[in-house]
N, C-alpha and C positions, 0 to 999 in steps of 0.2 A: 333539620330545624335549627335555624339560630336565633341565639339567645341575646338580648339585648337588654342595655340598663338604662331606664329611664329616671330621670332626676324628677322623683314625683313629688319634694318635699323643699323643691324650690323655693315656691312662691308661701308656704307654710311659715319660712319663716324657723324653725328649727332642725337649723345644721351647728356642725360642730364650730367651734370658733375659727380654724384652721379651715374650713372649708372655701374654695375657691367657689364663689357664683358666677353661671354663666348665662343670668338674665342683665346685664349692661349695668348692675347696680352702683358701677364705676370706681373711681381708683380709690377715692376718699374712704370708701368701706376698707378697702385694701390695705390703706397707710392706718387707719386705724387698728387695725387687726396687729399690722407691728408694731404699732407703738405702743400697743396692749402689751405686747410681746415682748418692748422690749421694759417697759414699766415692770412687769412681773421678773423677769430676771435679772434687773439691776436690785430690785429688792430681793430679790432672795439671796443673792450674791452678798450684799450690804448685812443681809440678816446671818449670812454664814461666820462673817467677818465679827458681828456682833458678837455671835454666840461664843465664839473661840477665844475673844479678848476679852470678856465679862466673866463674873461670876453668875450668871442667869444660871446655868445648868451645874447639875452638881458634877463635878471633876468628872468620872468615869464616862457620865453621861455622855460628854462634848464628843466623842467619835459618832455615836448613834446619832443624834441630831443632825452633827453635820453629813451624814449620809443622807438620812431625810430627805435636807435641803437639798443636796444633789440631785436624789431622785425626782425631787420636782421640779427642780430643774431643767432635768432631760426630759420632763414633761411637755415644760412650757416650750422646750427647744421645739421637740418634735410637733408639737400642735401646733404652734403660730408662725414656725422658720421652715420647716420640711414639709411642712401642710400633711402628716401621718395621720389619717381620720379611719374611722372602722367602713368607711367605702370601698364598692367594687374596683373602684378607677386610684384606689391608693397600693395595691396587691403589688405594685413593681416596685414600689418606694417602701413596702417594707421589708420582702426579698431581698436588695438591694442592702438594705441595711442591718439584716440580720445576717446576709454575704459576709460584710463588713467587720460585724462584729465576730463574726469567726473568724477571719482573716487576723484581726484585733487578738483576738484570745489564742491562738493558736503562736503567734510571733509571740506573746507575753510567755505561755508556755514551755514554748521551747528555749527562749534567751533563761527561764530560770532553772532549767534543766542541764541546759550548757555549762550554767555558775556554777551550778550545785554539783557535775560532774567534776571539774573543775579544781574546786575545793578539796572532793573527798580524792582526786590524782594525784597533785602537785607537791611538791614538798613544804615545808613551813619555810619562813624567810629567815629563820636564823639555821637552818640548816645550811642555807643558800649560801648564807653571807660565811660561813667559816669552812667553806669548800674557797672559796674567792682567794682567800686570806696565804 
């Protein structure tokens, strides 16, 4: 028995914003989706930049925020540039980019393990310098 996914929520009218339609609704829907896209992430970007050069936030605060806006960020990426939606037909695209991000974390990882070995081997630099001498 095979399993097949039909796009039953086409014509309904609620899909996600990142959704690709494949009833010819044409390009215009397309350009708008990014330039939704890119609207929302020129403003959050703008708003990160606010936040950090303002007094809006109280001092401690300005890292938390500016995470925030990151994370929505990677929101707006994912949803309107990578087209990442909770669909059957999105399952490679986020494999792929959870690949990625292990791939990502694993090289951060290891570069600070390297440092930190590093550090705690090496000798200090004024030891260095009066072996030189």
């Amino acid at each position: 028995m095979t399993e097949t996914f039909t796009d039953d929520h086409a014509g309904r009218g609620d899909s996600a914003p990142g959704d690709e339609r494949l009833d010819g609704s044409g390009v215009a829907q397309g350009v708008l989706g990014y330039l939704l896209g890119l609207i929302l992430a020129a403003g959050l970007t703008a708003a990160s930049f606010y936040v950090a050069a303002s007094h809006l936030i109280w001092h401690p605060g300005i890292p938390a925020a500016l995470v925030a806006l990151a994370v929505a960020q990677m929101g707006v990426h994912l949803v309107f540039f990578l087209h990442i939606t909770t669909g059957p037909e999105s399952t490679n695209n986020v494999l792929a980019l959870a690949f990625g991000v292990l791939i990502v974390f694993l090289l951060l990882a290891g570069t600070m393990f390297i440092m930190s070995s590093l550090t705690h081997t090496t000798m200090p630099l004024d030891q260095v310098m009066s072996m030189q001498r």
